[in-house]
C-alpha positions in Angstrom: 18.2 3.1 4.2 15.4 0.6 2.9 11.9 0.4 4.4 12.3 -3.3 4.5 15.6 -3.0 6.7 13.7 -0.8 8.9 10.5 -2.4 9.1 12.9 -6.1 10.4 14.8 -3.8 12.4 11.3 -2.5 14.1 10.1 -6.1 13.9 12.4 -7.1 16.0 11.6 -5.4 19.4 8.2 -6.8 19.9 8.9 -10.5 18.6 12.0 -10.7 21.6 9.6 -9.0 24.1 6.5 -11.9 23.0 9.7 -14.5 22.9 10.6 -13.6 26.6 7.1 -13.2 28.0 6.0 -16.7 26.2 9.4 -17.9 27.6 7.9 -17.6 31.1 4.5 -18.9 30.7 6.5 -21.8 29.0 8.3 -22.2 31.9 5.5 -21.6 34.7 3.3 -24.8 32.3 6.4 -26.9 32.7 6.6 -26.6 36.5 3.3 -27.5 37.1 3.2 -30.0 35.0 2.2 -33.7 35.9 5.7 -34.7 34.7 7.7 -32.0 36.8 5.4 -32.1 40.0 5.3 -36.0 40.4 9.6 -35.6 40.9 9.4 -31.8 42.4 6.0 -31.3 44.4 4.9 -27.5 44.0 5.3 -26.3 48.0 3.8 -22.5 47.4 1.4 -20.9 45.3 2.7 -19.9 41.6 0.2 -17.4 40.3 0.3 -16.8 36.7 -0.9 -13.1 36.6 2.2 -12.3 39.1 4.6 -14.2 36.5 3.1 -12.4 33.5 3.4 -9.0 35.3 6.8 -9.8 36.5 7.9 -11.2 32.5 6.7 -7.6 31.5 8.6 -6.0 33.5 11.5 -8.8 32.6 10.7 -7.7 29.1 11.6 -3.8 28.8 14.6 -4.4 31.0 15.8 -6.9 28.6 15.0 -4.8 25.9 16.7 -2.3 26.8 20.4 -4.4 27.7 19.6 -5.7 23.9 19.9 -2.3 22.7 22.9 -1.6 24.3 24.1 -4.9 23.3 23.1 -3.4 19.9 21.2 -6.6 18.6 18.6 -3.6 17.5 21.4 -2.0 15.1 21.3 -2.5 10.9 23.8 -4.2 9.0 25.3 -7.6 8.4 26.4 -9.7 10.5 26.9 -13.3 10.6 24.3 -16.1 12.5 27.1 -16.7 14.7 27.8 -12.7 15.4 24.3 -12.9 16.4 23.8 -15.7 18.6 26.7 -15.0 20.2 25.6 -11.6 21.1 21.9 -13.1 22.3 23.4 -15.2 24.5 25.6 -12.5 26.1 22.5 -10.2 26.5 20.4 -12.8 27.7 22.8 -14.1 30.6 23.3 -10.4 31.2 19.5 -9.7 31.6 19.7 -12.5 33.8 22.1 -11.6 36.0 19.9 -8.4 36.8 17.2 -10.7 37.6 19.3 -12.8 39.8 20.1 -9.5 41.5 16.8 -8.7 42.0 15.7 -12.0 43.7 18.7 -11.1 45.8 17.5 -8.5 47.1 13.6 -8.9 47.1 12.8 -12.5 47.5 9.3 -11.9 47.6 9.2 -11.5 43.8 9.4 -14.6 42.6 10.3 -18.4 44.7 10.5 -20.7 41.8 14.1 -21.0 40.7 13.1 -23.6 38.3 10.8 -21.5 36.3 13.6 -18.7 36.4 16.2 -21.1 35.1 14.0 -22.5 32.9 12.7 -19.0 31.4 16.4 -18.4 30.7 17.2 -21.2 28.7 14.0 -21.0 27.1 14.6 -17.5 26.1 17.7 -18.0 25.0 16.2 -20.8 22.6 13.3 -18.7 21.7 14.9 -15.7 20.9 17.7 -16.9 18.6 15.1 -19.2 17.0 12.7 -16.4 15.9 16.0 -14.1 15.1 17.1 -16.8 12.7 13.3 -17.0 11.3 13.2 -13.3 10.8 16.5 -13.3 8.8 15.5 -16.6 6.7 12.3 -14.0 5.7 14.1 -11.3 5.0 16.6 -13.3 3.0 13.3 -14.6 1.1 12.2 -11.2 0.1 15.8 -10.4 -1.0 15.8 -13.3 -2.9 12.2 -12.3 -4.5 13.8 -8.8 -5.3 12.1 -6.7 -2.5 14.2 -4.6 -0.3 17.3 -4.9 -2.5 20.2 -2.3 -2.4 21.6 -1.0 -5.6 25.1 -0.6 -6.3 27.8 0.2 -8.5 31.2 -0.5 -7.9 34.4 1.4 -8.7 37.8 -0.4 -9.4 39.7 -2.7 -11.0 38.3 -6.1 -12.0 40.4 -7.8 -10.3 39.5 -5.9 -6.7 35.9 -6.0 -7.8 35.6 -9.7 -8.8 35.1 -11.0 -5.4 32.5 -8.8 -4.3 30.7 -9.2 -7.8 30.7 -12.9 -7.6 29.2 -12.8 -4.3 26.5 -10.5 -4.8 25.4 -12.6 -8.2 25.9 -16.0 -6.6 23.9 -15.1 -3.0 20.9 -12.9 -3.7 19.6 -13.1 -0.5 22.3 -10.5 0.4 19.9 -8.2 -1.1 22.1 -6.4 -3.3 22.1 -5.6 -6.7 25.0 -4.5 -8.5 23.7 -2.1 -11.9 27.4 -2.4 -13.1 31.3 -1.7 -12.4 33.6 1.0 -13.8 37.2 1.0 -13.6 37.7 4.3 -12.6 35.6 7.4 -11.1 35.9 10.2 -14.2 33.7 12.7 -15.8 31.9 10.3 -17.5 31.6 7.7 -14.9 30.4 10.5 -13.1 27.6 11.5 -16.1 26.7 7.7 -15.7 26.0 7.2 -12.2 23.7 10.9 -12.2 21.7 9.3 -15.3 21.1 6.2 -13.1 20.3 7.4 -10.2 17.3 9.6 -11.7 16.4 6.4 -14.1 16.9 3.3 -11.6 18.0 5.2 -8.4 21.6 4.5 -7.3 21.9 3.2 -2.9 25.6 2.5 -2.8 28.6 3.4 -4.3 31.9 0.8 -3.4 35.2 1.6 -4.3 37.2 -1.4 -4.8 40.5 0.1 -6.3 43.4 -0.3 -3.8 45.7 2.0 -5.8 43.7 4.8 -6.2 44.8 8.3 -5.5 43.6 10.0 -2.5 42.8 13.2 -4.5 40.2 11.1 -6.9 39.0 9.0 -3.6 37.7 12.0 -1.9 36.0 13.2 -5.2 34.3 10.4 -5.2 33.2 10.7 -1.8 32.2 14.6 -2.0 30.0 13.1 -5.4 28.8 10.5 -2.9 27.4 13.0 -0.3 26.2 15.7 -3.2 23.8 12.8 -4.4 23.2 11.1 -1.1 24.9 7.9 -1.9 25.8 5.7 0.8 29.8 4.9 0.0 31.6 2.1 1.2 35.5 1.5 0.4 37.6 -1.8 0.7 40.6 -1.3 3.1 43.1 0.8 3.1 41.7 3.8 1.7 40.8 7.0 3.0 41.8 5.8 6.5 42.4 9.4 7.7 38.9 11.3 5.8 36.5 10.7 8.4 35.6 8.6 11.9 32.0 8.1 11.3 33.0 4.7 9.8 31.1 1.1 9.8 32.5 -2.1 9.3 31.2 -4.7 6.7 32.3 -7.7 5.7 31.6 -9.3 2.5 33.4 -12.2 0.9 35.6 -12.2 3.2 36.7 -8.8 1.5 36.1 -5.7 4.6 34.1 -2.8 3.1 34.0 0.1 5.0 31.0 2.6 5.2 31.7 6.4 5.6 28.2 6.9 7.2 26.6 10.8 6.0 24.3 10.8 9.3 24.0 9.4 12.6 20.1 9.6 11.6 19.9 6.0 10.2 18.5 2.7 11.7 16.8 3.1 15.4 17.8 6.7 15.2 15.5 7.2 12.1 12.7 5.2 13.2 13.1 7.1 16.7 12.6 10.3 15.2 9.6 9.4 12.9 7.9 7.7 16.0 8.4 10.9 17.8 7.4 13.0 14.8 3.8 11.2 14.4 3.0 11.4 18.2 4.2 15.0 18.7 2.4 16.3 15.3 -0.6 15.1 16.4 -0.6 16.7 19.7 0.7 20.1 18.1 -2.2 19.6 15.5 -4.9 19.2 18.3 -3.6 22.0 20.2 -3.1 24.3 17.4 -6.7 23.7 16.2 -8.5 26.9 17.8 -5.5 29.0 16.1 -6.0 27.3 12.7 -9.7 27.8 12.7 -9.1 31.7 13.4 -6.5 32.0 10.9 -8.7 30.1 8.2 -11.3 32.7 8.8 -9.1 35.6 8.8 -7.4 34.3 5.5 -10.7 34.2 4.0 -12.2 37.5 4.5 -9.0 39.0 3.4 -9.6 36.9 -0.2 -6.5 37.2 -1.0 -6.4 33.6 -3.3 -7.1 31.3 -0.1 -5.9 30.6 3.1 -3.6 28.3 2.3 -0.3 29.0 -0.2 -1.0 25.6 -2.0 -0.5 26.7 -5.4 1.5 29.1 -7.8 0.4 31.5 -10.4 0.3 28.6 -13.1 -1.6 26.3 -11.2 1.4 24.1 -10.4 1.4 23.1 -6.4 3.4 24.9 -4.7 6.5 22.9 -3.3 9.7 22.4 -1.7 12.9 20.3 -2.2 12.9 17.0 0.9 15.4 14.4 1.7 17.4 13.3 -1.1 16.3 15.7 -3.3 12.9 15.1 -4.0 9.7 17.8 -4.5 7.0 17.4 -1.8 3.6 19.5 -1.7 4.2 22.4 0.6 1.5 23.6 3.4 1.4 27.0 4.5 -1.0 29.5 5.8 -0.7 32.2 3.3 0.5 35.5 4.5 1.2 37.5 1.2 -0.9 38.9 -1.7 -2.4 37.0 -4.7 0.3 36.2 -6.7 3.1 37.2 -4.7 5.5 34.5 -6.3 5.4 36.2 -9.6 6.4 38.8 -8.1 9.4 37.8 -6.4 10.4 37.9 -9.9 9.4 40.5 -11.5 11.6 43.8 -11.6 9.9 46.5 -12.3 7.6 45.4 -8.9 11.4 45.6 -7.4 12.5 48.2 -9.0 8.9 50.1 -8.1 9.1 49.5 -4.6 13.0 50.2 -3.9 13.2 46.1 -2.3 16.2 45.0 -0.8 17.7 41.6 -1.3 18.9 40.6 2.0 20.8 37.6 0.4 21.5 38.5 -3.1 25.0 36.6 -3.2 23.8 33.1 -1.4 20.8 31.0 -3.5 18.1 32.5 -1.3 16.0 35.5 -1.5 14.6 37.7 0.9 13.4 41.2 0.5 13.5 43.8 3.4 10.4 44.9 4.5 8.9 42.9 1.8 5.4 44.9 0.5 3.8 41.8 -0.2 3.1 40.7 3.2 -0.1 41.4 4.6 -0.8 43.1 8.1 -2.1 39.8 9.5 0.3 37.9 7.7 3.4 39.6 9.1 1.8 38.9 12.3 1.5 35.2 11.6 5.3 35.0 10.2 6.4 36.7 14.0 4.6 34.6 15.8 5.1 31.3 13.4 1.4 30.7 12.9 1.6 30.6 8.9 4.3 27.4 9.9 1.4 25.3 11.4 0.1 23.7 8.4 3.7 22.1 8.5 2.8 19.4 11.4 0.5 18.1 8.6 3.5 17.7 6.4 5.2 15.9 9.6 2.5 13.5 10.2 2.5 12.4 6.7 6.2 12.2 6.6 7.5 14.9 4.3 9.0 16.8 6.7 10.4 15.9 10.5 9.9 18.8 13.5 13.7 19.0 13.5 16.0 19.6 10.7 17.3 21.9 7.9 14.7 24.4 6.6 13.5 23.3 2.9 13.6 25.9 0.2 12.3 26.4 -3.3 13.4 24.2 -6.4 14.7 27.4 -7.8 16.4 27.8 -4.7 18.3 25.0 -4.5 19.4 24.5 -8.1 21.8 27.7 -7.1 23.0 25.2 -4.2 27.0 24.7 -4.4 27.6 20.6 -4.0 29.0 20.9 -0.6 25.8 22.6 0.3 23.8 19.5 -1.2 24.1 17.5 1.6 21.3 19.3 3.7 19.0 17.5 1.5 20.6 14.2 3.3 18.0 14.1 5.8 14.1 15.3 6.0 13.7 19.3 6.3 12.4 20.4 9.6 9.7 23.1 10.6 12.7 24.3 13.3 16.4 23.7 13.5 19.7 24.7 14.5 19.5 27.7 12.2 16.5 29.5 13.3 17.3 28.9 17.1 20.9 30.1 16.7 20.3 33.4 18.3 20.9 35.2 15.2 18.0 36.8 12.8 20.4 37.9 9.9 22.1 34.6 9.5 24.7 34.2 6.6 23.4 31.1 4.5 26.7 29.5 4.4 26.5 29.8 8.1 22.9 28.4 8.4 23.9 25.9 5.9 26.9 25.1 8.4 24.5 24.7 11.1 22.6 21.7 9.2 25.2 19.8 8.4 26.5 20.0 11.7 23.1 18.7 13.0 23.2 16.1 10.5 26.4 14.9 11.4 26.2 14.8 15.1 22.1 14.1 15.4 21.4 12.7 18.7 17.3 12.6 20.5 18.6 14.8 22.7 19.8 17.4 20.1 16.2 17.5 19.0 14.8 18.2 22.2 17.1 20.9 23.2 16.5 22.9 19.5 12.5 22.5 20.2 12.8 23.8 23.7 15.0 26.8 22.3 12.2 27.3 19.5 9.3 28.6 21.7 11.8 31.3 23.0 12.9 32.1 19.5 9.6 32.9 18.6 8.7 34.7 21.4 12.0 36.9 20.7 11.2 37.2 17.2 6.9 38.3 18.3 9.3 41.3 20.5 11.4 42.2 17.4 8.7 42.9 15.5 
């Protein structure tokens, strides 16, 4: 998902709420207007602090009927589409006013401003709608915000589609190239442009394609976090998480990876910045202590920020990519070298708890300090990892990142972890069970990725405190 098609799908909530509230002083300065009152004498006081507190409140209820109506959502569709579905939410935000009046006709007396702020609305909204998309189409046409694609299929499948994206820029997509057919070194090709130019979308555009080769292609798609989108009649029976697009009057389907996209994703980082911050705050009396426990340890610093070769010490994100890592350390100096190094294994008789999955973990692992096994009970070497939420590396809820090392050793079906940002908790650590298969944790993620929902999130964070709490007893 581009910034730019979630900074106009943000935009968009506060220019209809300003649209609907000015729709209403518009409206209220009509009335009383030489014009109006020399034909219709006002009869009763019209205060204009009452109408602006009632167009608030006219605002977030309308707001909210847009959402459902989903004029909020991301995608194409067409000015018509879009008026269309203004005017149906607008009437239908009406008709709860109307209701309103109904029943409390002490609100508001004026049916001339309230038939008048309707129209207006209506003219306003679709008129700042069709402003916003002109801007965005600007930009497109400028080169910002656009989506990168290659297509798959035959030229004569792809030719539409092509000449559409060359011919209307503004559609904000740019096509790096077409290859008849999805083989090893197609495959080679994409991977090489991806890490040069960065790859957004694959299309497959080959009616006669097998099934077998179609569903490769879409396992690629999800190992490399590649939006893919198919013409019709393909792959009807691989999946229901499916979008419609038409382009070119050809449909394109999309097999969507995530229900985390659009308002969902901009939902979740809102809710990640404010709650951060308040975890940060209220964690601050526990991170001072720990900062001066680490410190008289000296054991390298309080915070595991770097490795043995001076390198900062991080961990794979969404789609793939390193981020710097923050965590309270709890283990000697130089404890990742020796994670490695077997005669320290060998020395100490250490266990690999998960010597056949990617991960390692060593029973009763001698590095850890007193305090530090402590802090890894009780979660306090995670806290640093709010900071890593507020600045957007990591979200409160999702799959738990590991090492670089780590997840080279990932199988491709496992890849798709990486589709969304790692979390500090997840569905994995509040599962109930301490000695969790990876396969099985791995399951877990791409579950939650699959079927993510707000109130998925809150159920996994209320679940975390007694997690920890379970895991402080264990111990």
């Amino acid at each position: 998902m581009k910034k730019l098609d979630l900074t106009f799908a943000a935009i968009r909530v506060p220019v209809d709420a300003t649209m609907i509230i000015l729709a209403g002083w518009t409206a209220y300065w009509i009335r009383i207007s030489d014009t109006v009152t020399e034909y219709r004498p006002v009869l009763f006081n019209i205060d204009l602090a009452e109408l602006t507190r009632v167009m608030f409140g006219v605002a977030i209820v309308w707001i909210f009927i847009f959402a459902i109506n989903k004029l909020y959502s991301i995608g194409r569709r067409s000015i018509l589409e879009e008026v269309t579905q203004v005017f149906y939410a607008v009437s239908t935000g009406m008709m709860v006013v109307f209701t309103v009046i109904f029943f409390s006709q002490e609100i508001f007396e004026s049916r001339f401003i309230v038939l008048a702020a309707w129209v207006l609305a209506m003219i306003l909204i679709i008129s700042a709608r069709i402003i916003l998309r002109g801007l965005e189409r600007t930009l497109h046409s400028f080169g910002y915000g656009l989506h990168t694609v290659i297509i798959i299929g035959t030229e004569g499948a792809a030719k539409p589609l092509m000449d559409e994206f060359q011919l209307k820029p503004s559609i904000g997509i740019k096509v790096l190239g077409r290859k008849a057919q999805f083989d090893s070194e197609t495959r080679s090709w994409i991977i090489r442009t991806k890490k040069q130019i960065g790859v957004d979308r694959i299309i497959l555009a080959d009616p006669d394609i097998s099934r077998n080769s179609a569903l490769k292609l879409r396992a690629f798609c999800d190992q490399y976090h590649i939006a893919f989108f198919y013409t019709a009649d393909l792959l009807e029976t691989t999946t229901s998480k499916l979008r419609a697009h038409a382009i070119a009057g050809v449909p394109l389907f999309e097999v969507q990876r995530t229900s985390l996209t659009g308002w969902g994703r901009i939902y979740k980082r809102a809710f990640d910045i404010i709650f951060s911050l308040i975890l940060i705050v209220l964690s601050l009396p526990i991170q001072i202590a720990s900062v001066i426990i680490l410190l008289l340890q000296r054991e390298g610093g309080f915070m595991l920020n770097k490795l043995p070769n001076g390198k900062p010490f991080q961990r794979i994100g969404e789609g793939g990519e390193p981020f710097k890592f923050y965590k309270f350390r709890s283990m000697v100096k130089d404890a990742h070298k020796l994670r490695y190094d077997k005669d320290f294994i060998t020395k100490n008789k250490i266990k690999d708890t998960r010597k056949r999955s990617p991960l390692s973990k060593f029973e009763k692992d001698p590095r850890i300090t007193p305090y530090g096994r402590f802090m890894r009970a009780a979660s306090i070497d995670e806290i640093p990892q709010f900071y890593n939420v507020l600045f957007g590396k990591m979200s409160l809820v999702g799959p738990r990142p590991h090492l670089p090392e780590e997840v080279d050793k990932y199988k491709p079906e496992q890849l798709k972890v990486l589709t969304v940002k790692p979390g500090i908790t997840g569905m994995a650590q509040v599962s109930g069970r301490a000695d969790l298969d990876f396969n099985d944790e791995v399951t877990l993620d791409i579950f939650y990725i699959e079927n993510w929902t707000p109130w998925l999130d809150l159920a996994i964070l209320v679940k975390t405190p007694i997690a920890v709490l379970k895991g402080i007893g264990a111990s």
